[in-house]
N, C-alpha and C positions, 0 to 999 in steps of 0.2 A: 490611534483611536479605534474602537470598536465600530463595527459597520454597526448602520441602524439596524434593529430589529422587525419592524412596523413596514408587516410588507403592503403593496396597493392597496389588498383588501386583506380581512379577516377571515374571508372567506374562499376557499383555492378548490380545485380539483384535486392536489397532489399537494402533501409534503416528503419532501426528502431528506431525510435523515444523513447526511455524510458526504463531504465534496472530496472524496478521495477519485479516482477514475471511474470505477463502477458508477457513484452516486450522481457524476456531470455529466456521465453519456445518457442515464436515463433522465436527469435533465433536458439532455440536449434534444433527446428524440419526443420525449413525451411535449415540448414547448413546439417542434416539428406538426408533434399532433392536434397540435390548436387548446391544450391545457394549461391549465393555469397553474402556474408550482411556484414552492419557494424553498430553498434548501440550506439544510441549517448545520453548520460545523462548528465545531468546539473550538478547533485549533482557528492561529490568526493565518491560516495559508490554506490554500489550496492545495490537494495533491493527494492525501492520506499518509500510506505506507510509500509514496511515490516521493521521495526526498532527496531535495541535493543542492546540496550546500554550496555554493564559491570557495574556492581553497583565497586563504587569505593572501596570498600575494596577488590575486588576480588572475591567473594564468587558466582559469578554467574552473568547472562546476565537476563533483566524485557521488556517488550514488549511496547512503546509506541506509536505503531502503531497495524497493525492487534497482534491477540492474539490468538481465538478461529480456531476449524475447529469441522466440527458436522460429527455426524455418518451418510451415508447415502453422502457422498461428496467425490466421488471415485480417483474422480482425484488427490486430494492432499494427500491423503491416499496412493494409489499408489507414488506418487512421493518422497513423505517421505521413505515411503517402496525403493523405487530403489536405495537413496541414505542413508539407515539406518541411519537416523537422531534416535535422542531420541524422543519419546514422553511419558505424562502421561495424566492422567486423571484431568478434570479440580475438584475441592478439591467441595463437595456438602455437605456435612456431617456437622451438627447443624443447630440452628438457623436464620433465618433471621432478620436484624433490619428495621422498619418502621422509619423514620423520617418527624415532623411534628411540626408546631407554636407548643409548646406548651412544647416542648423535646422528646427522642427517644424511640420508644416501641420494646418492644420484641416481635418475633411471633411466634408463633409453627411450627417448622418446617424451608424448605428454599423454598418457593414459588415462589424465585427468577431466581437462575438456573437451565440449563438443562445440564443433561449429555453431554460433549463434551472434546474434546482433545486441548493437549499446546504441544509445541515444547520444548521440556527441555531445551535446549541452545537458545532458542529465534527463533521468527517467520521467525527474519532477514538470520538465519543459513541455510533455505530452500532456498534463493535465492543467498546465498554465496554458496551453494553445486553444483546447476546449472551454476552461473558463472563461477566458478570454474572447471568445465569440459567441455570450451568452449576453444578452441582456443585463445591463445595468443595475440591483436590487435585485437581481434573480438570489445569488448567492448571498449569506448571512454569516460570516467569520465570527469570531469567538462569541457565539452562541451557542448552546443547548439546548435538547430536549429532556427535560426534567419527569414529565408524565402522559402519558397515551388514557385518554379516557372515551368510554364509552367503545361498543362494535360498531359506527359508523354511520351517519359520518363522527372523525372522531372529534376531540376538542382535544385540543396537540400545548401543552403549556411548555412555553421556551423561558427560557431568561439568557439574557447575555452577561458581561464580563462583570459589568457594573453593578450586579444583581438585577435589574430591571426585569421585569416581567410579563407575558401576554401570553393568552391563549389565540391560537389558529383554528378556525374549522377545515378540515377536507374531509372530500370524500372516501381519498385512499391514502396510506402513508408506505414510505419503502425504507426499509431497513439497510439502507448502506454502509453498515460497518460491521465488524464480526457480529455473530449471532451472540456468543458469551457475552461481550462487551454490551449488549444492548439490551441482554435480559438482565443484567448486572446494576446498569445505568440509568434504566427508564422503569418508573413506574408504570405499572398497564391495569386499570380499572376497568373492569372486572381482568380478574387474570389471566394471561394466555392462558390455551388447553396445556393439561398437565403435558402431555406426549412429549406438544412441541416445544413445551419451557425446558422440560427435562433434556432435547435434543439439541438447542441452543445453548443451554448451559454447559454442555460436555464437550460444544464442539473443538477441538484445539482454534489458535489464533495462528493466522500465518504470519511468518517473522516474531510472534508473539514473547516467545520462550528465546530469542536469540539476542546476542548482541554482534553488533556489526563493527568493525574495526575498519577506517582505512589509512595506511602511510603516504605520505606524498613524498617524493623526494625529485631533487632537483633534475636526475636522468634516469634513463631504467636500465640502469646500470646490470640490472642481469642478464638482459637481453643481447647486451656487448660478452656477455660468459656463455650463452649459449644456453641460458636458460627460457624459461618459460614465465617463470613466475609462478606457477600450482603447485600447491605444495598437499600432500595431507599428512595429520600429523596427528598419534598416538600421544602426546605429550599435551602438546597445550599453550598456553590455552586458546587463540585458534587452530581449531582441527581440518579446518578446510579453506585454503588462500587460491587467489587468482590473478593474474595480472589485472588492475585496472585503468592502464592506463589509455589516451585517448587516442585520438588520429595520431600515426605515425609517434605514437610513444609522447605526446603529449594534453595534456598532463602526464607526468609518471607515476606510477601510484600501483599501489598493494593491497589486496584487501583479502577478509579472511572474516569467517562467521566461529561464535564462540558460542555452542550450545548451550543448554543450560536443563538440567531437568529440575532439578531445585534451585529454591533464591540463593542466592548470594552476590558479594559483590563483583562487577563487571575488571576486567583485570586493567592495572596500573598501564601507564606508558614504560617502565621500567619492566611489566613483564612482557610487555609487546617488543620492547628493542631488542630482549636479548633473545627471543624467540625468532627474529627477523634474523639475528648475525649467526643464530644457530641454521638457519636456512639457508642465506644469501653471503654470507662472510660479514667484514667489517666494513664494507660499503654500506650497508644498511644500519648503519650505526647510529649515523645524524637523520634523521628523516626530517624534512623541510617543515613539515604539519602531521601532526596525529589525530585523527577526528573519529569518533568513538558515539555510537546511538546503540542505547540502554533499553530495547523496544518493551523491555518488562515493566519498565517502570515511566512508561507512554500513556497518561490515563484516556487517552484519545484514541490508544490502541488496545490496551491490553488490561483487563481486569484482573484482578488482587486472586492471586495463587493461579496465575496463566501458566505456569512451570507444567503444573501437572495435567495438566489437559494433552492426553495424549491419542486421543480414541479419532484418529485419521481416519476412521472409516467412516465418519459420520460426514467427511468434505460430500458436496453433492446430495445429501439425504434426499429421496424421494420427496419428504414433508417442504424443504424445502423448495421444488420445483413449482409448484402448486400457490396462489395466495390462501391466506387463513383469512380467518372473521367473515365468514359470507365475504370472500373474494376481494376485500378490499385493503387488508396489509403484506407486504410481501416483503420478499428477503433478495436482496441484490449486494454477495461482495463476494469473493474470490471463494470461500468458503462454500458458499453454496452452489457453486458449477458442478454441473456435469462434466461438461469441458477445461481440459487446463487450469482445474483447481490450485490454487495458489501461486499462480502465474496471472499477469496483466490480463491474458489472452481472456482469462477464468475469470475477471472479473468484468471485461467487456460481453462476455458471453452470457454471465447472469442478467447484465444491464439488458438485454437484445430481449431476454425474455419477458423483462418485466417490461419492458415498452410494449409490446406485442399483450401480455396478458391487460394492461389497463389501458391500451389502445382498442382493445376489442372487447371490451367490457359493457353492458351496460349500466353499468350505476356512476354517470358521470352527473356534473351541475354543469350550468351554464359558462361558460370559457370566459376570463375575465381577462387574461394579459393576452391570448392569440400568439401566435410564432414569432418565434425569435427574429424572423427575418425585416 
């Protein structure tokens, strides 16, 4: 059943647009600050781009959305740390595979990966540990925001699954989901400045344009050959694989990202198998589970012609640093970091700002929920 819509009041300091990681840390901090919020996601889960599914025998949670976090990226480090999530080490030991016209070469060594850490229950469990220590009705699952009216305070019109309907007032709102996706998706009365629509609308979507592929199979049977599991590959249709598997090679599992500059369709399990035996031999033949996220065609991620957004120079934009409308809408998602754009770290780091910019703001109203604690 869809979560109620109908939060305390009508009336908040803060709406938040997106419970992906960005949008529940500044949750988390801004409820820290004694404000009143309520934050509103399309999907029926938590997490955003932060996804991971249980492989269906039980045996463990695989990542089809972020994965990785590097050394040297403190924030999520800490934040794991605060809520003793597991982690281990991403699996680097053996060979790498080349793929090329011609069939698969072996190479000395793994010139593929770098040292970096995995969430042993999944990347999505970071952002279930955060939800999860928020207030009761803070968060609003398969809900929408339909239209942003007025430069503030705004009057915020959601509806959820059912179609139901209601307007919020706040003071501020925060944009936590790609910029494209939100200029795409929300109406804004009167309309953003051209600049910033225009900068929003061109930003690429991380993960946006990709599809994610992961094999499960019963051992990691490469690992016993002396591989690695990385592969990259001039053929297709993933060009880029890594070992996924868990502590001590369990889960076992493979995964590999399929680009995409134009639509079409995401490729078969028939062309994922024979592209595995073309890798790894005929052990990867039978793969236990094949689980397969289409992020293109994600309308909770990715807006209609995401393919061609390609203009990465615009991750980070100056325009985004800064809140718009007399100070009071702002941009918080991995997209607009300074830091570690497109990476977790890059969307905990936009969240830090936006805490800080509408913690020290003055254009607040009276605190109606007070802290989470």
């Amino acid at each position: 059943m869809p979560s109620p819509i109908a939060p305390t009041t009508d009336s908040l300091d803060v709406v938040v647009v997106g419970a992906g990681i960005s949008g529940l840390a500044v949750t988390r901090g801004l409820l820290d600050a004694g404000k009143s919020v309520a934050t509103i996601e399309r999907r029926d889960r938590v997490g955003g781009r932060l996804l991971s599914p249980a492989l269906d025998d039980g045996g463990g949670r695989v990542d089809l959305g972020a994965t990785w976090f590097w050394p040297g990226e403190p924030r999520v480090i800490a934040l794991a740390e605060e809520f003793d999530l597991k982690l281990h080490k991403q699996h680097l030991a053996g060979d790498a595979t080349y793929h090329q016209p011609g069939g698969a070469q072996r190479l000395d060594g793994n010139p593929i990966d770098v040292p970096s850490y995995r969430f042993s229950d999944g990347a999505q469990s970071l952002a279930e540990a955060v939800a999860g220590a928020l207030p009761e009705g803070i968060v609003r699952l398969d809900t929408s925001v339909r239209a942003v009216r007025g430069t503030g305070p705004f009057e915020i019109d959601i509806v959820d699954l059912a179609g139901a309907s209601r307007s919020l007032t706040a003071d501020h709102i925060v944009l936590a989901l790609p910029p494209a996706l939100a200029v795409a998706s929300i109406l804004f009365e009167p309309a953003l400045p051209e600049r910033l629509h225009g900068l929003a609308a061109l930003t690429p979507v991380w993960m946006g344009s990709t599809v994610k592929v992961v094999a499960h199979f019963e051992r990691a049977f490469w690992r016993d050959a002396g591989l690695s599991g990385s592969a990259i590959s001039h053929i297709g249709p993933m060009r880029e694989i890594h070992d996924m598997s868990g502590p001590d090679g369990h889960p076992a599992a493979i995964f590999g990202f399929v680009p995409n500059a134009a639509p079409g369709p995401a490729p078969t399990e028939a062309d994922i198998r024979h592209q595995l035996i073309e890798l790894f031999g005929t052990d990867a033949a039978n793969p236990s589970q094949i689980l397969v996220a289409d992020w293109r065609a994600e309308p909770a991620t990715s807006p209609d012609g995401v393919e061609a957004l390609q203009a990465y120079q615009a991750f980070g934009h100056p325009l985004y640093q800064r809140p718009a409308l007399d100070g009071r809408l702002h941009w918080s998602s991995t997209e607009t970091a300074v830091v570690a754009p497109g990476h977790i770290e890059g969307a905990l780091a936009s969240a830090e700002r936006v805490i800080s910019n509408i913690a020290n703001s003055d254009i607040s109203a009276p605190s109606l929920q007070g802290s989470r604690q």
